[in-house]
DOZAMI-57461 format. One record per residue: residue number from 1; residue in one letter; x, y, z of N, C-alpha, C, O, CB in turn. Coordinates in steps of 0.2 Angstrom, whole numbers. Glycine has a CB too. Example, Ala and Ser with C-alpha at 12.3 -4.5 7.8 and 13.67 -1.06 7.14 Angstrom:
residues 2
(1,A,(66,-28,39),(62,-22,39),(66,-16,39),(71,-17,42),(57,-22,45))
(2,S,(64,-11,35),(68,-5,36),(64,0,39),(67,6,40),(70,-3,29))
***
This chain:
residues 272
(1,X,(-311,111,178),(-307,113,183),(-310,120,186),(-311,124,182),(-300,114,181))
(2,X,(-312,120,191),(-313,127,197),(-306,129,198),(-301,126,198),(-316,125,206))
(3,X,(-308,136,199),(-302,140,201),(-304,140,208),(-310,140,211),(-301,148,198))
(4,X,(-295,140,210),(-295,140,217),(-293,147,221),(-292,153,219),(-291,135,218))
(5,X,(-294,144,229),(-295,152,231),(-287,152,234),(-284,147,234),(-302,153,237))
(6,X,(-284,158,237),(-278,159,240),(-279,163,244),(-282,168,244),(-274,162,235))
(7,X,(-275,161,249),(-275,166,255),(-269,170,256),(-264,167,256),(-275,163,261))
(8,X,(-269,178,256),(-264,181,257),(-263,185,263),(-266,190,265),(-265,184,252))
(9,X,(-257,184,266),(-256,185,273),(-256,194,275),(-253,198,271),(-248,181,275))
(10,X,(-258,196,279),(-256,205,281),(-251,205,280),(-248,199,278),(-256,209,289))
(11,X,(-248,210,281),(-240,213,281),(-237,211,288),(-241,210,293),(-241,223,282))
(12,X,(-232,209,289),(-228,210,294),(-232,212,300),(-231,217,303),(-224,215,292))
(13,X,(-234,208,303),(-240,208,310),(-245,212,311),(-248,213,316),(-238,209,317))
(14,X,(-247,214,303),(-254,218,302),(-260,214,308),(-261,208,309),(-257,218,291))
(15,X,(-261,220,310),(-271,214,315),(-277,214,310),(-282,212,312),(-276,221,324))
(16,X,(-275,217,303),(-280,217,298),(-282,209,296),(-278,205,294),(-276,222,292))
(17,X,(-289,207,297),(-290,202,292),(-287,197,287),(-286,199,281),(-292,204,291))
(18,X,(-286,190,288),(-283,189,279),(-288,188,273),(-293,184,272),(-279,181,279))
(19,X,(-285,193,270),(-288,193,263),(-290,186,258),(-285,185,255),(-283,197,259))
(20,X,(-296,181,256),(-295,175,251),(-295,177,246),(-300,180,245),(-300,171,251))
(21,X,(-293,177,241),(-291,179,236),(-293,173,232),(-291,168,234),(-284,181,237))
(22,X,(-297,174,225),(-299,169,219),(-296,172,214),(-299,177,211),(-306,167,219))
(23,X,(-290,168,213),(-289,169,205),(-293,165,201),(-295,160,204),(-283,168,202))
(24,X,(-294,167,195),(-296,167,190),(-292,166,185),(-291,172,183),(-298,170,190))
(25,X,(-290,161,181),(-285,160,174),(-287,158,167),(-288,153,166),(-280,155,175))
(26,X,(-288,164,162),(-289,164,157),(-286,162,152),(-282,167,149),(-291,168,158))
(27,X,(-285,157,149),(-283,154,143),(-282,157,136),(-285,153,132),(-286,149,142))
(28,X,(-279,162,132),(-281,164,126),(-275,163,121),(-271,167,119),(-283,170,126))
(29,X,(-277,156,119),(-271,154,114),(-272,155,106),(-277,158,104),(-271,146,115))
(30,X,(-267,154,100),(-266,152,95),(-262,155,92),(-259,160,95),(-270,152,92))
(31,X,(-262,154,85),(-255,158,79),(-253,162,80),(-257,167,80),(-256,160,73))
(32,X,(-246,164,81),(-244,172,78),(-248,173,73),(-250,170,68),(-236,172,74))
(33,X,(-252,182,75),(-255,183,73),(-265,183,71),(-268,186,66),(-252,182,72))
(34,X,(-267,177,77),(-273,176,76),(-276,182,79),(-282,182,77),(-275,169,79))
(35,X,(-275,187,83),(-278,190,87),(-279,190,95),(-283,193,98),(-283,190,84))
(36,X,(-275,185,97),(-277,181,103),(-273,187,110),(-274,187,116),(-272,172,102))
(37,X,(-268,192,106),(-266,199,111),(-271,203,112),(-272,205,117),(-260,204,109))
(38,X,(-276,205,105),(-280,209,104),(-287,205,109),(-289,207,115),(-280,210,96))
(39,X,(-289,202,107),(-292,199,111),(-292,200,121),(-296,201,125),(-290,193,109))
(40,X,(-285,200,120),(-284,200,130),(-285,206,132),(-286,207,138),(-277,198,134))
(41,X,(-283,209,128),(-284,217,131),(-291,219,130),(-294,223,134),(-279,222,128))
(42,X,(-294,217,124),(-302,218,125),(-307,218,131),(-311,223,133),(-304,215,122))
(43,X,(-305,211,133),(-305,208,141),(-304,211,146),(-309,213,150),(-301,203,142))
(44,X,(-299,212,147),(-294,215,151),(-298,224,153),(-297,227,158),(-286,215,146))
(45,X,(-302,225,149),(-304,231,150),(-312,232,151),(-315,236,154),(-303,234,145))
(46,X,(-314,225,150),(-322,223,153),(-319,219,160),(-324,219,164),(-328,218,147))
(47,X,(-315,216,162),(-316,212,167),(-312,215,175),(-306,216,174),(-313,206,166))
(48,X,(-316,217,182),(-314,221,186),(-308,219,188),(-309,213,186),(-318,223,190))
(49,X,(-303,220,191),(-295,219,192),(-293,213,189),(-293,208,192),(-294,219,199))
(50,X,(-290,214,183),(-288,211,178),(-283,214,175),(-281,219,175),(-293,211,175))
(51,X,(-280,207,173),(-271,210,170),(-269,204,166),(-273,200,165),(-264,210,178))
(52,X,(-266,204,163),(-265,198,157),(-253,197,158),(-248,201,158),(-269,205,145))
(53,X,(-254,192,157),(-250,189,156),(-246,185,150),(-249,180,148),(-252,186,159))
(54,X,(-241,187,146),(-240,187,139),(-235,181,138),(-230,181,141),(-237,193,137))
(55,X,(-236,176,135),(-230,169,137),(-226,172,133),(-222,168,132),(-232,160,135))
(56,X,(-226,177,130),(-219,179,126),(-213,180,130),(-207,180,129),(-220,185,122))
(57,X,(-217,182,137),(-211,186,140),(-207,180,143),(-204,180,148),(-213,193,147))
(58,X,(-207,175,141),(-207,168,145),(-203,164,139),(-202,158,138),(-215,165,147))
(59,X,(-201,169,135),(-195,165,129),(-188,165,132),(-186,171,134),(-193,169,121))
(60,X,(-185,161,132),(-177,159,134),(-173,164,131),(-175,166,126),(-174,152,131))
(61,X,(-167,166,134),(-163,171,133),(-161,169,125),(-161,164,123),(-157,173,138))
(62,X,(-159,174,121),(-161,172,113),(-152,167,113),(-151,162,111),(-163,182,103))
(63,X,(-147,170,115),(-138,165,115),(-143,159,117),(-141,155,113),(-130,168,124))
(64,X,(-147,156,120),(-148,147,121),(-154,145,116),(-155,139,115),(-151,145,131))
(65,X,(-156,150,112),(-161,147,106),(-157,141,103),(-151,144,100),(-163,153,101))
(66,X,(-157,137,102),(-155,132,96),(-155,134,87),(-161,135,86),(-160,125,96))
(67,X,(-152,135,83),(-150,136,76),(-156,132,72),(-155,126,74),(-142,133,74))
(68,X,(-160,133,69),(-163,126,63),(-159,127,57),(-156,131,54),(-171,126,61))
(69,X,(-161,119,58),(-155,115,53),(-157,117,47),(-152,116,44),(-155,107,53))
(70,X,(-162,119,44),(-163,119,38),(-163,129,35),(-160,131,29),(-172,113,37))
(71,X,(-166,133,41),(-167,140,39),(-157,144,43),(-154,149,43),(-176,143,44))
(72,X,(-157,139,46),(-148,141,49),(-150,147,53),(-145,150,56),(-141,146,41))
(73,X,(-156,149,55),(-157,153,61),(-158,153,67),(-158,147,69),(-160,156,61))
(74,X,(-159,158,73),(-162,156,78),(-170,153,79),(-174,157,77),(-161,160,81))
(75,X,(-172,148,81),(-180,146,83),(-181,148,87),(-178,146,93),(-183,139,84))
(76,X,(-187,152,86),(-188,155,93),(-198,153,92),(-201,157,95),(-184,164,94))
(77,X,(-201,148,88),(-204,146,88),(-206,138,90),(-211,135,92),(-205,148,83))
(78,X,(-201,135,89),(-201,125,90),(-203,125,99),(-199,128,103),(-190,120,87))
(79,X,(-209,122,101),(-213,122,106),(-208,118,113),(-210,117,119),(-221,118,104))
(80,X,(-202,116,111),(-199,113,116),(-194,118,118),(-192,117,124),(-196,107,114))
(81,X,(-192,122,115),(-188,127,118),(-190,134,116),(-185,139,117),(-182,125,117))
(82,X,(-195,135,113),(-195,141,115),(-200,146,118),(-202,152,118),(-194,143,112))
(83,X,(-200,141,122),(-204,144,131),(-200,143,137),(-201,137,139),(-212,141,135))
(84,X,(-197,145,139),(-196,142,147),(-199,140,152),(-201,144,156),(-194,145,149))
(85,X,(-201,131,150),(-206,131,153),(-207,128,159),(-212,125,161),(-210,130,149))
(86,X,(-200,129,164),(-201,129,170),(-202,137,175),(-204,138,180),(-195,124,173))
(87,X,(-199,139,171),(-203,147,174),(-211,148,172),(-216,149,176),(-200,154,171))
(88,X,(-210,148,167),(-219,149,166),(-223,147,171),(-227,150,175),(-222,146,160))
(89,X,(-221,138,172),(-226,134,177),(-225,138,186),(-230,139,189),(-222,125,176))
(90,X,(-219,139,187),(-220,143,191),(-223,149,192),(-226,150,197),(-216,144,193))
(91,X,(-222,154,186),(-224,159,187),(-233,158,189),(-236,160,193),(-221,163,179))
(92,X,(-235,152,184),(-244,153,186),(-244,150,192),(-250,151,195),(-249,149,179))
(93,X,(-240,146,195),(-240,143,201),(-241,152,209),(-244,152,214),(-231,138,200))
(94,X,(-238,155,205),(-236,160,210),(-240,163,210),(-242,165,216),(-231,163,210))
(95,X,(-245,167,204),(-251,171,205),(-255,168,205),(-260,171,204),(-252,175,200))
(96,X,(-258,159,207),(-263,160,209),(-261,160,218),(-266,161,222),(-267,156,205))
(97,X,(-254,159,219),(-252,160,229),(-255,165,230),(-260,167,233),(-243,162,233))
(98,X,(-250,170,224),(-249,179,228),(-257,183,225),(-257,189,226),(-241,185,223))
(99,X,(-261,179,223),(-266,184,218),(-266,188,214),(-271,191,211),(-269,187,219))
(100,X,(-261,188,212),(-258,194,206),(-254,192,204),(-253,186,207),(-256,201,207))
(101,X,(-249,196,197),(-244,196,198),(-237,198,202),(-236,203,205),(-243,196,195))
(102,X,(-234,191,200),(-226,192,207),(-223,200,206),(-223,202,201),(-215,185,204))
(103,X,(-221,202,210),(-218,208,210),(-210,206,205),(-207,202,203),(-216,209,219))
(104,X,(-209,213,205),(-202,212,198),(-203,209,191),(-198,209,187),(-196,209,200))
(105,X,(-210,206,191),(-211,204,184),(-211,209,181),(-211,214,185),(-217,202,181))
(106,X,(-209,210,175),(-211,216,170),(-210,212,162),(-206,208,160),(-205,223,172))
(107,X,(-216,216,157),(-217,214,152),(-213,218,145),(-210,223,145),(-226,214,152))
(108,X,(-215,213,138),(-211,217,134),(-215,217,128),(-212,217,122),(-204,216,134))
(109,X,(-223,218,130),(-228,218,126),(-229,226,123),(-230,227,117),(-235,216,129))
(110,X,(-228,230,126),(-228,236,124),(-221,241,120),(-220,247,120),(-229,239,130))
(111,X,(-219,236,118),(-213,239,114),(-216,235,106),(-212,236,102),(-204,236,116))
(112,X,(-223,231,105),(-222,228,99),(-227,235,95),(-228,241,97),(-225,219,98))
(113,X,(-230,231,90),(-233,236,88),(-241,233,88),(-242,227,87),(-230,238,83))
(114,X,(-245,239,90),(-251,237,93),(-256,240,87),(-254,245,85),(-252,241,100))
(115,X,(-259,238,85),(-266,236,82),(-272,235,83),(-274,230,85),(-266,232,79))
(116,X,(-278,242,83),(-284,243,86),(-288,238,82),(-286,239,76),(-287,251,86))
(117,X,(-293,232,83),(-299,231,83),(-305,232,87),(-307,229,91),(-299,226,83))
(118,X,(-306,237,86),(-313,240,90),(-319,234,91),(-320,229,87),(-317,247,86))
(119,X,(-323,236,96),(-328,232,100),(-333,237,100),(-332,243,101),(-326,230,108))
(120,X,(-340,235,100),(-345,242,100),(-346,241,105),(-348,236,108),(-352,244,95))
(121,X,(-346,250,108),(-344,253,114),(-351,249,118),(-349,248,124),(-344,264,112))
(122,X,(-357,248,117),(-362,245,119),(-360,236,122),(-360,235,128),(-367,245,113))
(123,X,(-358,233,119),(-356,228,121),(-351,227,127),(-352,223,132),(-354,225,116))
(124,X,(-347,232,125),(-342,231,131),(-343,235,136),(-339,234,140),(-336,231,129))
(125,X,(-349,240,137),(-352,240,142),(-356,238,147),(-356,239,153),(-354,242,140))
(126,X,(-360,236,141),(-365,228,145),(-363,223,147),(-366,219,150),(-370,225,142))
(127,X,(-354,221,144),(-352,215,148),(-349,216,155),(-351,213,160),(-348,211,145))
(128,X,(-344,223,154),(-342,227,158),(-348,228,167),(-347,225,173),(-341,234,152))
(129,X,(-353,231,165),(-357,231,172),(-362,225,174),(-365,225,179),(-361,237,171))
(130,X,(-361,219,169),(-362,213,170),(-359,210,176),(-361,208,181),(-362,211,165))
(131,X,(-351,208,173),(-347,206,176),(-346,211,183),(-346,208,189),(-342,205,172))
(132,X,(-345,216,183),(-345,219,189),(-352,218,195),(-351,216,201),(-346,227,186))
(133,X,(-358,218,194),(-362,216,196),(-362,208,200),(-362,207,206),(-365,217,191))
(134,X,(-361,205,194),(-358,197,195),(-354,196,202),(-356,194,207),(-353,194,188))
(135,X,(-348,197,199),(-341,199,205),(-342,201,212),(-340,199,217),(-337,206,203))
(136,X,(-346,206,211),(-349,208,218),(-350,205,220),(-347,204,226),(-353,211,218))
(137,X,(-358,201,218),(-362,195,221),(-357,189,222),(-360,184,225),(-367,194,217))
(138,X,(-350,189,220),(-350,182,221),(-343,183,228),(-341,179,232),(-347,178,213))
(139,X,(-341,190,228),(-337,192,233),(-340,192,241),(-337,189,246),(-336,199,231))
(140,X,(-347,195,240),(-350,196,244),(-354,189,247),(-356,188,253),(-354,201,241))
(141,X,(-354,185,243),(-357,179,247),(-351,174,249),(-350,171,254),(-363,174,241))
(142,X,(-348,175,245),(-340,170,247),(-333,171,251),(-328,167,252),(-338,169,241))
(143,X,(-336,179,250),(-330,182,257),(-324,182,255),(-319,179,258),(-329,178,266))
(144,X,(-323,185,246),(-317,184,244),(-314,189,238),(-319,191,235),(-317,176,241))
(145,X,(-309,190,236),(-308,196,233),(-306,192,226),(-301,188,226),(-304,201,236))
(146,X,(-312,194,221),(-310,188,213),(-305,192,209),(-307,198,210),(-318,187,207))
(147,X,(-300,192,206),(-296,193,201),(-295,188,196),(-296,182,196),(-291,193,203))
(148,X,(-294,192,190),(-294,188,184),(-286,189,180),(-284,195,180),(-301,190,178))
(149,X,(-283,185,179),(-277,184,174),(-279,181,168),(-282,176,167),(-273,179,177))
(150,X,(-276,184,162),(-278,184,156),(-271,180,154),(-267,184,152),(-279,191,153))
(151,X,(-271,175,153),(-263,172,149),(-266,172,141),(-272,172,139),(-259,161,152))
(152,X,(-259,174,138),(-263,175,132),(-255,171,128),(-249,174,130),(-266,185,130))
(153,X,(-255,168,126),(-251,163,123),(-249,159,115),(-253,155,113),(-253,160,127))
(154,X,(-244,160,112),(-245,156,104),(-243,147,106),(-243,142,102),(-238,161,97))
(155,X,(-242,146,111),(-241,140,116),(-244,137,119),(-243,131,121),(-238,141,120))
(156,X,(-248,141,119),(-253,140,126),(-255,133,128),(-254,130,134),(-262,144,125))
(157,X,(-256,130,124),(-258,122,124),(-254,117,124),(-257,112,125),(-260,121,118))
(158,X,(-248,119,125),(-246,113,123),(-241,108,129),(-239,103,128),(-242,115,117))
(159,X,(-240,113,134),(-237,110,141),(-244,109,146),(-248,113,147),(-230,116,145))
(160,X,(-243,103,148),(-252,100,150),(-251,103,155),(-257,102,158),(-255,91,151))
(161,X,(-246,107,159),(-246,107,167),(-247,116,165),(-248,120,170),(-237,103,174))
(162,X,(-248,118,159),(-249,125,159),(-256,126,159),(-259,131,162),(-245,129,153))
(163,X,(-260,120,154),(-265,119,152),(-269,119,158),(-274,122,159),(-265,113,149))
(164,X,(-266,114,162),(-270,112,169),(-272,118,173),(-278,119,176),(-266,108,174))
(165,X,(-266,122,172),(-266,130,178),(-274,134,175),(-276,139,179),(-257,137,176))
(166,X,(-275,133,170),(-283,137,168),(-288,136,169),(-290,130,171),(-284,136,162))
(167,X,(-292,141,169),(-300,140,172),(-304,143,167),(-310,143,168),(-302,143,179))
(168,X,(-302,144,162),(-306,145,157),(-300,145,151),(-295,149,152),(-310,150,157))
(169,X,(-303,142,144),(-297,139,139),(-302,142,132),(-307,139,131),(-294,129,139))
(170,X,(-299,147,128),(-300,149,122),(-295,148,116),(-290,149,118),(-301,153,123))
(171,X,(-296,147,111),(-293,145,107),(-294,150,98),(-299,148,95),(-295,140,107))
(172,X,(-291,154,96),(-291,154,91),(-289,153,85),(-283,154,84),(-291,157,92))
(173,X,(-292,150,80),(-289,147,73),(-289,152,67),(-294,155,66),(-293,141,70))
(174,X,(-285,153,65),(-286,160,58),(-281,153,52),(-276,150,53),(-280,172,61))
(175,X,(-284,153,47),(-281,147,42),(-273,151,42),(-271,156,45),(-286,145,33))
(176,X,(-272,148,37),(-264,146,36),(-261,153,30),(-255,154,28),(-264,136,31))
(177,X,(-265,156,27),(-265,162,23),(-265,169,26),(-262,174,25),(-271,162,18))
(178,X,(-269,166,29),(-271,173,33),(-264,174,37),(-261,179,35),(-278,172,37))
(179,X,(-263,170,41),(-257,171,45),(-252,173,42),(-249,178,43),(-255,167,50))
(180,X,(-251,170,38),(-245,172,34),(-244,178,30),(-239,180,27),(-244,166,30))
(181,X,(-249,181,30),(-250,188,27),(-249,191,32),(-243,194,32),(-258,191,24))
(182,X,(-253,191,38),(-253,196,41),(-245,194,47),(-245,197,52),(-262,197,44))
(183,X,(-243,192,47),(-235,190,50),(-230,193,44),(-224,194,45),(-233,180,52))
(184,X,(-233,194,39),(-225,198,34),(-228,204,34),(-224,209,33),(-221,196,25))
(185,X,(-234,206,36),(-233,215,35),(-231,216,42),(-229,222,43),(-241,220,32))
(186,X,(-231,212,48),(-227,216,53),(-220,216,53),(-216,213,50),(-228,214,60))
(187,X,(-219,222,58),(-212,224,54),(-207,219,58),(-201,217,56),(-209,233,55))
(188,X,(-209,218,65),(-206,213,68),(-209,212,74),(-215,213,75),(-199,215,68))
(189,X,(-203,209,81),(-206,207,89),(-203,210,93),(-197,209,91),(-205,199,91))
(190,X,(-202,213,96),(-199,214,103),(-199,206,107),(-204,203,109),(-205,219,108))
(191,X,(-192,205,107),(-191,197,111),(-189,199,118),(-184,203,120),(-184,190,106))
(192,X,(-193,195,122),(-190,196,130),(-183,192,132),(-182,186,133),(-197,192,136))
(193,X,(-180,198,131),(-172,196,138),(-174,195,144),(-177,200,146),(-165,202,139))
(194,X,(-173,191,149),(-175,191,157),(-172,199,160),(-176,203,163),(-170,182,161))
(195,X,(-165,199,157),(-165,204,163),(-160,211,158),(-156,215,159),(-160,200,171))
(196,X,(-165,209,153),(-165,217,148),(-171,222,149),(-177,219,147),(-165,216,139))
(197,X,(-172,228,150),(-180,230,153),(-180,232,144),(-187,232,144),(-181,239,162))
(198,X,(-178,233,140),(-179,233,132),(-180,228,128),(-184,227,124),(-174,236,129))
(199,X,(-175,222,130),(-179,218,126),(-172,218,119),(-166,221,119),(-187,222,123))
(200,X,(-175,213,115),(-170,214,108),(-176,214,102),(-181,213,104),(-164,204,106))
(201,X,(-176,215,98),(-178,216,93),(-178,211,86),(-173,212,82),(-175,220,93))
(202,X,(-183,206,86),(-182,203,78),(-186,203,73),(-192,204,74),(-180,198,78))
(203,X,(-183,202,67),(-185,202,61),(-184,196,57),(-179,194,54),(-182,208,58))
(204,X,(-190,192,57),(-192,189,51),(-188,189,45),(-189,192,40),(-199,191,50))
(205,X,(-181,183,44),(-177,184,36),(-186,181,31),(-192,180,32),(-167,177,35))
(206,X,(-180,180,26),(-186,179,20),(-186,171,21),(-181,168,21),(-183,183,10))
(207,X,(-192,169,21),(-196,162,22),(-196,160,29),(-197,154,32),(-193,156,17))
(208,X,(-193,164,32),(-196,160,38),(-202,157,41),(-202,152,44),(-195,163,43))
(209,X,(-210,160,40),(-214,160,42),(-216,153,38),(-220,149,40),(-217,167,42))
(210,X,(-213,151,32),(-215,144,28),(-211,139,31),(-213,134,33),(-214,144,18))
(211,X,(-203,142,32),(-198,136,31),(-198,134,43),(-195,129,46),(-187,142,26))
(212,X,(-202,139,46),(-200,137,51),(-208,138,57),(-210,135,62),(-193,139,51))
(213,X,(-210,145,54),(-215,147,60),(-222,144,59),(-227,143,63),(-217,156,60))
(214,X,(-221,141,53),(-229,137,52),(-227,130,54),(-231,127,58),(-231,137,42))
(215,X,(-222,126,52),(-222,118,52),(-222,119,60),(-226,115,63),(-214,113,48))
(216,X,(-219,123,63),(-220,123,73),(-227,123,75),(-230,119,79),(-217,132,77))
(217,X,(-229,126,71),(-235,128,74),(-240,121,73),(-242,118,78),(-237,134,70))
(218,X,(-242,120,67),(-242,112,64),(-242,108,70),(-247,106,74),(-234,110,58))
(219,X,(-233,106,71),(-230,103,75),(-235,103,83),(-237,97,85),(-223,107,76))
(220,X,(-236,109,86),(-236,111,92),(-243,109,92),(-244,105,96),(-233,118,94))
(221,X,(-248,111,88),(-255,108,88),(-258,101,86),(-261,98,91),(-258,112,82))
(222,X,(-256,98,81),(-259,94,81),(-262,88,83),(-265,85,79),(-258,94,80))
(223,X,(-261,88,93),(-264,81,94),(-269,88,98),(-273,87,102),(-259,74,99))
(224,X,(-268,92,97),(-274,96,102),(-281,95,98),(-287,95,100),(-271,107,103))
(225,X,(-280,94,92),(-288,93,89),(-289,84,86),(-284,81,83),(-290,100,82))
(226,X,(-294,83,87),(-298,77,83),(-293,76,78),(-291,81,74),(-308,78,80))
(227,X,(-291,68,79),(-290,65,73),(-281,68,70),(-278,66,65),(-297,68,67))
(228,X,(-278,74,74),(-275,76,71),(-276,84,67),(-271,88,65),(-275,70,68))
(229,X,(-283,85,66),(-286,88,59),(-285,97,63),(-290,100,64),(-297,85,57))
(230,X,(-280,100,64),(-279,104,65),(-282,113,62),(-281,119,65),(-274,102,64))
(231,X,(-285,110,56),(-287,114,52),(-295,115,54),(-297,121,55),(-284,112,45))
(232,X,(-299,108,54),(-306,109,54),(-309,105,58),(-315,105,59),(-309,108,50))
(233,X,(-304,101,62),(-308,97,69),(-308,102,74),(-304,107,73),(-304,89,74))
(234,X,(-313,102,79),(-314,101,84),(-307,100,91),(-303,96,90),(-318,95,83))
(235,X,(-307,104,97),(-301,102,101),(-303,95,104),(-309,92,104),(-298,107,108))
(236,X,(-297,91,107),(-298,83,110),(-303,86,117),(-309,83,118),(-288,79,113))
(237,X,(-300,92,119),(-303,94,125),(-306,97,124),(-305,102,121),(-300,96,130))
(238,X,(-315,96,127),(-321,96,127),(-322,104,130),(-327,108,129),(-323,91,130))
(239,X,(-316,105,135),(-317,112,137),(-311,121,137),(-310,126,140),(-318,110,143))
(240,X,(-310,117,129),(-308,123,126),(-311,126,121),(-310,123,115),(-302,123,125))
(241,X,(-317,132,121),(-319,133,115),(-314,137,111),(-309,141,113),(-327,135,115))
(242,X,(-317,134,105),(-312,136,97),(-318,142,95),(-324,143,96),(-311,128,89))
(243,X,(-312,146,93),(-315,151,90),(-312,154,83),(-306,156,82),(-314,156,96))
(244,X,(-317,156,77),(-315,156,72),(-318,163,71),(-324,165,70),(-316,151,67))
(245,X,(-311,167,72),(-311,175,71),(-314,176,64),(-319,180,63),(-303,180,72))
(246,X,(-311,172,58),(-314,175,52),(-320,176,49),(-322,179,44),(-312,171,48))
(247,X,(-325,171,55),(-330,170,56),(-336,174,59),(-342,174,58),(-329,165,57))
(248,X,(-331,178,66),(-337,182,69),(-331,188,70),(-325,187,69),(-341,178,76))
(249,X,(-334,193,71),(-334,201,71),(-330,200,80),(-331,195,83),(-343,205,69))
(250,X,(-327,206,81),(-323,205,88),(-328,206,93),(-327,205,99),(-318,210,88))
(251,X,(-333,208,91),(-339,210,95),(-342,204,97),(-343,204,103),(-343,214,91))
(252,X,(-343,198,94),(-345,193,93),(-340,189,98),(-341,184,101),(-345,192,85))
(253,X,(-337,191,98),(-330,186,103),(-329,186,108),(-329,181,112),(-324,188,103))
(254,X,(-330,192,107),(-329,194,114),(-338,194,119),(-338,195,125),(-324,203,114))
(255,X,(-344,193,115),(-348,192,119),(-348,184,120),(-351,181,125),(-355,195,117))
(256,X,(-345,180,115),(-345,175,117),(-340,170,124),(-342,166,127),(-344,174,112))
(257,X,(-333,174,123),(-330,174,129),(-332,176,137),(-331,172,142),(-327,178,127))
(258,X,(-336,182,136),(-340,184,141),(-343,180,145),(-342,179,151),(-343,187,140))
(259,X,(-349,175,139),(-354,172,141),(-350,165,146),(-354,163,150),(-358,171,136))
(260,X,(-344,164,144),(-341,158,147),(-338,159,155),(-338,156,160),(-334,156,142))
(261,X,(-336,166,153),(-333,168,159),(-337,170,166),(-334,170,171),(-330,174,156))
(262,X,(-343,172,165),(-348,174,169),(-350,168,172),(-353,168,178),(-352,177,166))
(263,X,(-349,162,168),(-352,155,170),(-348,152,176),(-350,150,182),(-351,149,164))
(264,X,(-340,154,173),(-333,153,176),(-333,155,183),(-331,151,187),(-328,157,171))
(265,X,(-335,162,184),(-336,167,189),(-340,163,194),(-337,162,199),(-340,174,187))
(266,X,(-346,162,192),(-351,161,197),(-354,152,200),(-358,150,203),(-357,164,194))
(267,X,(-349,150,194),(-346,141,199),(-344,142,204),(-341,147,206),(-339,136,197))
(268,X,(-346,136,208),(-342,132,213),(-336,134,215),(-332,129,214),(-341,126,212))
(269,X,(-332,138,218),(-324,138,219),(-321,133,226),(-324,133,232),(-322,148,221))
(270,X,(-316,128,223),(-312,122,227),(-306,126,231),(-304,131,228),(-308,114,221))
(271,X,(-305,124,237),(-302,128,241),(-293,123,241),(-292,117,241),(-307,127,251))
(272,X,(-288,127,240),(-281,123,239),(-277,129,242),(-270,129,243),(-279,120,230))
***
């Protein structure tokens, strides 16, 4: 899939030119915990007018979460309800109209708690004046102002019409130990209320992450790779690369990212 281009009208009988506007929709899926927030903001800071989009904020007010049957709590992991995912579809529907995001969004990523993985300062330099460079040239030949959107998502995958809205699809896997270490030393989430600018606050009781955040997850993946094999196939779709943080250094990730993205940039763009 090409990203498409958007036209955004003047102001109110401005004689100013209309602006074409190309978004650009970046995919960065996997586990509570894979690194997949860390990741977007890495991005987010090499790529020129860039902003990231969090599918957390896109959880259902927590009174309509459903109880599981077996942990007696709220799920606020089981992929059918815990996204709202006729807003979301809209929400990506609208930024790529408005080119950005809608006005009166507001996020509630900055109330969790944040964790530096550094990038050497060289790499993200050189991708940094790369893509700028790039951008330019593709602004300048195509008479359009490029933006990139970073959805970064533990969901990401799993509603096909969210899938569809992407123009580039990443994936991270971190096995089944690892997450689960690194999800009990945090202390907890900042969960998005639609119209709490704070948010609520939760905390992980004892076994949840075995008795409910893992089998979701399980659940939510499985037809996304070969065979079922969630753990060591391959995705079904040929154009989401998988990425095994355990395996490469953030540095490593993120030039690999890059290299997709620059490809991404300087395709073909279909007009809608």
């Amino acid at each position: 899939m090409t990203s498409s281009v958007s036209t955004i009208d003047p102001p109110n009988g401005s004689a100013s030119t209309v602006e074409p506007t190309r978004v650009i929709l970046v995919g960065i899926g996997g586990a509570t915990c894979s690194g997949k927030t860390t990741l977007a903001k890495h991005l987010r800071s090499i790529l020129p007018n860039s902003f990231i989009v969090h599918q957390d904020d896109f959880a259902p007010p927590e009174a309509t979460l459903p109880i599981h049957p077996i942990m007696k709590v709220q799920d606020w992991d089981s992929a059918p309800t815990a996204i709202d995912w006729p807003r979301l579809r809209t929400f990506l529907r609208n930024v790529k109209t408005e080119g950005g995001i809608p006005a009166g969004h507001s996020s509630h990523d900055h109330l969790n708690e944040q964790k530096e993985i550094p990038v050497e300062g060289e790499v993200a330099a050189r991708w940094h004046a790369e893509l700028v460079r790039a951008q330019a040239e593709v602004e300048k030949s195509e008479h359009v102002r490029v933006v990139w959107g970073l959805v970064d998502g533990f969901l990401l995958y799993w509603d096909s019409e969210v899938v569809d809205a992407l123009d580039a699809r990443f994936f991270l896997r971190v096995p089944y130990d690892v997450l689960k270490q690194r999800r009990e030393e945090r202390v907890g989430y900042a969960t998005a209320e639609q119209f709490n600018e704070e948010g609520t606050f939760w905390r992980d009781p004892p076994g949840y992450f075995n008795g409910l955040v893992w089998p979701a997850y399980v659940e939510a993946h499985r037809d996304m790779f070969e065979g079922g094999d969630y753990e060591h196939a391959a995705p079904v779709r040929k154009d989401i690369l998988l990425i095994e943080p355990l395996e490469l250094s953030m540095s490593a990730i993120v030039e690999k990212c890059c290299e997709v993205l620059k490809d991404v940039l300087v395709s073909p763009t279909s007009l809608s």
